[in-house]
N, C-alpha and C positions, 0 to 999 in steps of 0.2 A: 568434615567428611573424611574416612578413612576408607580409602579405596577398595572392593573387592576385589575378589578373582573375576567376578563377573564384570566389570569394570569396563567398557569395551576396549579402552585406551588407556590402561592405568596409567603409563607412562604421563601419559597427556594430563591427567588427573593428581599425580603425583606431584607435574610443575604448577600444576596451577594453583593447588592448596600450597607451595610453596611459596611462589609469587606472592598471590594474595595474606598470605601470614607475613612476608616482607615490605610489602608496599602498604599494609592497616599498620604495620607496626604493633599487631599484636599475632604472639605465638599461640594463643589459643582461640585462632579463627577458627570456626566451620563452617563448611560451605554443604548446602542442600540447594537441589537445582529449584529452578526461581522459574523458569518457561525457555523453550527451545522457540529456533527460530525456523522460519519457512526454508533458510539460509541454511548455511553452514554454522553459524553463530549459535553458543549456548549462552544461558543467564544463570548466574549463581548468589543464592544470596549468601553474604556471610557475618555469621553471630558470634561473638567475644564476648560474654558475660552481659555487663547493663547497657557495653555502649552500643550505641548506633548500631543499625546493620547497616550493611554497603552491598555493593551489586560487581559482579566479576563478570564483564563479557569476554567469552573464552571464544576469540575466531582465527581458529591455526589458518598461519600464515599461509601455507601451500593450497589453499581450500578458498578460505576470503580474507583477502589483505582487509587489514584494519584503518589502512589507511584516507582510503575516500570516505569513510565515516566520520573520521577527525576530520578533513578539510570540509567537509560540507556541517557537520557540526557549531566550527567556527566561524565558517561563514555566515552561518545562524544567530548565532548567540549576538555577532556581532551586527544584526540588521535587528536588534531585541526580541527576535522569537525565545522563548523559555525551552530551552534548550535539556538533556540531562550535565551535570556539571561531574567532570573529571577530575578524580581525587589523584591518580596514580595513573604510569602510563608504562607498558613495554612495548612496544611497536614491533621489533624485529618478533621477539616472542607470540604477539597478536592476544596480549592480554590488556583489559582497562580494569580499573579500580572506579569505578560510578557513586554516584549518590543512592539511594534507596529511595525510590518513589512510590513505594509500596505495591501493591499484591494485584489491584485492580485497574484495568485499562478503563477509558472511557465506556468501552462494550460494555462492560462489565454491572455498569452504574445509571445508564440511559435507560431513562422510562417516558412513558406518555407524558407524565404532568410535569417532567424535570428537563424536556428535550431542549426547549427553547432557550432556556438559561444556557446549559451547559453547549448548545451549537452557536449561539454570541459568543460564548467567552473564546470556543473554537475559533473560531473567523476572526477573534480578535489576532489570533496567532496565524490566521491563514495568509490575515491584510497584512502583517511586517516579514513575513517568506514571500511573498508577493511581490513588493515592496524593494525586497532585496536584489540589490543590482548583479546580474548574471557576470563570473567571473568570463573570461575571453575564451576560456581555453574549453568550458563546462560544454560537455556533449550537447546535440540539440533534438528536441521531438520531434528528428526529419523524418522525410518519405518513407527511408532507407528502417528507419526503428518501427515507424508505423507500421509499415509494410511486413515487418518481420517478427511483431508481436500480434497482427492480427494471423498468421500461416499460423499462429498456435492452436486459433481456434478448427479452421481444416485438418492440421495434422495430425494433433496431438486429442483435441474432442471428437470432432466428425471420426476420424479416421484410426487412430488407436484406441479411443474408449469404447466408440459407439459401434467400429467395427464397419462402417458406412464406408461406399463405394463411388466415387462421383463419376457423374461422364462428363462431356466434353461442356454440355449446356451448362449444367450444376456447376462447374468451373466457370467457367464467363457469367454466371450470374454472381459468385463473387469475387471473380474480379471486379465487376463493372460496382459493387457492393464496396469494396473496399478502396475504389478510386474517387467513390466520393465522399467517403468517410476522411480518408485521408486529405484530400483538398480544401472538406471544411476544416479541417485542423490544421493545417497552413495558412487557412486564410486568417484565421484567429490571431490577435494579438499574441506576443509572445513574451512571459515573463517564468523567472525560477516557479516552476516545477516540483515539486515535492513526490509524486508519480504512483504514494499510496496514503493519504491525507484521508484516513478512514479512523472511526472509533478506535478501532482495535490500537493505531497509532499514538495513538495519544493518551495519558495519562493525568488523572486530576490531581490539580495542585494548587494551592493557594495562590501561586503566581503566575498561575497557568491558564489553561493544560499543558503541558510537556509535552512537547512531539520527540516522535521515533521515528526510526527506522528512511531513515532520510538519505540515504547513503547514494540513490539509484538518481537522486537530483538531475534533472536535464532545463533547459531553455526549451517553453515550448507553450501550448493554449492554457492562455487565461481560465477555459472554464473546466478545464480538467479536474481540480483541486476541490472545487466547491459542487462540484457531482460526485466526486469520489466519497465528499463527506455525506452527502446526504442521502447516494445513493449505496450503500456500504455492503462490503460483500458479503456479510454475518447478520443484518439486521437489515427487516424492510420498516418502513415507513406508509403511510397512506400515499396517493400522489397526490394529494390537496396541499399535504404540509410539505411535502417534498419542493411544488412548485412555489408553495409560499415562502421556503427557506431560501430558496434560490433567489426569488427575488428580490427577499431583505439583501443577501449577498450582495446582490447589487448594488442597491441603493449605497449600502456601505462602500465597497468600491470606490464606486462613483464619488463618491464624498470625499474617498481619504486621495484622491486622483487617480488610480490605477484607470491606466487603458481597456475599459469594460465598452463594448457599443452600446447602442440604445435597447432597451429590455426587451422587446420584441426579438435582436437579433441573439441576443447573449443566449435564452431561451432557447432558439432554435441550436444553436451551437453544442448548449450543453447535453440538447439531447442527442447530437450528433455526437459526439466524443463521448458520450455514455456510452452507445452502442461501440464505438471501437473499444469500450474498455471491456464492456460487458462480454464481448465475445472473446479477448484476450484471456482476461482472467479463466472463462470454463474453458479456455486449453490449457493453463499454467495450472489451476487445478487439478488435470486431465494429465499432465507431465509429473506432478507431484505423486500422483499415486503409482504412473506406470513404472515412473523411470526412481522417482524419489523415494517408493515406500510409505508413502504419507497420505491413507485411503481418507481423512478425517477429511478432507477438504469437498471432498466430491458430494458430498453431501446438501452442500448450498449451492449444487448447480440449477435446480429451479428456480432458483432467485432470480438467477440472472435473464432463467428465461422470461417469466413472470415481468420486468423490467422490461426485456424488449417488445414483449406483449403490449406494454403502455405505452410505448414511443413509436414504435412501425409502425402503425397505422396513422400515424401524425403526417410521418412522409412517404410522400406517391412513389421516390426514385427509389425507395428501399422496398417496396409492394415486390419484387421477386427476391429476396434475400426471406421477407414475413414467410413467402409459397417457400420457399427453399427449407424451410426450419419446419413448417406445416409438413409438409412430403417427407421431411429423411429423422428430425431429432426428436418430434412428439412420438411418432411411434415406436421407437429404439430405444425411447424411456420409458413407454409405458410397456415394453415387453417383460415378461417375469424373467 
């Protein structure tokens, strides 16, 4: 790649075809971009004649350190999840040299008749991140996080996208909405964390899938991981096979000894911690477009609602959070 004018960052562009031409050890790399991140992170593949391609994550330092990707990485590799494996490394710089795991994520490749296959082989990698014993020091999916990813949904959906007003009621209804969302997530077992364990993460591989984007790693509930996958912010699912995945999840679990309750509870949980994710994400969507530039995401916010469509009515204590969404977010979507 030979930088434009129009280049946003030639400068940036400049070191990095540099870098990566000295860490392949070949002078006639080119780099064409491969996929941008939600992040600050960019991916570049880069091609030298017949060999190999390899993959360039470019994430300047002053933006997103590179370095909690590295130690959650190997903290990965080394509990045997299939990891991407690092050819080249400049740390201060916030360049890696990667493997090439090719073009298509898991989204990309799931269909009806291949889902089963390829969410086994998933879970195979879900059960040794799982598995993986939480270093001392790794953040935790407290109150404090909970609490401050589900304001996304209030501030940044309700309130900057949708332009909604709350009063005092609409306020206490989700407080009291997210006091027990967050208590079933404390009450849940707690192990590593992966905190976006979705298609889009992972990529197929013969020794895989390959997980990404693992960087955000916390200590925190058991069934966050295994609703993440099956309830995916890009792709629905029926809820027949949805519940049916989940409960293989289980049993697998269960087998390999992870801390799972008895199926009835795990069940109820995951559909609790869906809804806290569910609502997070349509504000981190909702922050992407206002504040990020990045309108492509908002587009899968009916999913999410579609999702809590299927679970609030399962539970009575969320019956005014269902009125709350009925009252202020069905209308303010269906306005032109």
């Amino acid at each position: 790649m030979t930088p434009s004018s129009t280049e946003p960052d030639s400068d940036r562009a400049d070191a990095r075809l540099a870098w990566a031409r000295a860490a392949s050890g070949s002078t006639g790399l080119d780099l064409q971009r491969a996929s941008a991140d939600a992040g600050f992170r960019s991916y570049w593949r880069g091609h030298a004649g017949d060999a190999p391609t390899v993959i360039v994550m470019d994430s300047p330092p002053e933006l997103e350190d590179v370095r909690p990707w590295l130690r959650i990485r190997d903290l990965l590799e080394a509990g045997g999840v299939r990891v991407p494996r690092v050819l080249a490394r400049d740390v201060d710089a916030g360049f890696l040299l990667l493997e090439d795991l090719g073009a298509d994520t898991l989204l990309h490749v799931l269909d009806a008749d291949n889902a089963d296959a390829h969410f086994d082989a998933a879970v195979d990698q879900l059960l040794r991140l799982q598995a993986t014993a939480c270093p001392a020091d790794l953040p935790a999916y407290d109150e404090a996080l909970l609490a401050r990813e589900l304001r996304l949904f209030d501030e940044w959906f309700l309130g900057r996208h949708l332009g909604i007003t709350l009063d005092c009621g609409d306020l206490e209804t989700l407080d009291a909405a997210y006091r027990h969302l967050m208590d079933a997530a404390l009450a849940q077992s707690q192990v590593l964390v992966h905190r976006d364990f979705m298609p889009r993460n992972l990529m197929p591989a013969v020794d895989g899938p390959a997980v990404l984007d693992f960087q955000d790693a916390v200590r925190g509930p058991i069934a966050y991981d295994p609703l993440s996958l099956f309830k995916d912010a890009f792709l629905s699912w029926p809820d027949e096979r949805v519940q049916a995945w989940l409960a293989r999840y289980h049993a697998r679990a269960a087998e390999a000894g992870l801390p799972v309750p008895a199926l009835e509870r795990f069940m109820h949980d995951a559909d609790l911690i869906g809804v806290q994710r569910h609502l997070k994400v349509m504000g981190i969507f909702a922050r992407l477009h206002h504040r990020d530039a990045k309108p492509k995401y908002l587009a899968d916010a009916p999913r999410f609602l579609a999702y809590l469509d299927a679970v609030l009515p399962r539970h009575p204590a969320l019956a005014p959070l269902a009125a709350l969404i009925d009252r202020h977010v069905r209308p303010a979507l269906a306005a032109p």
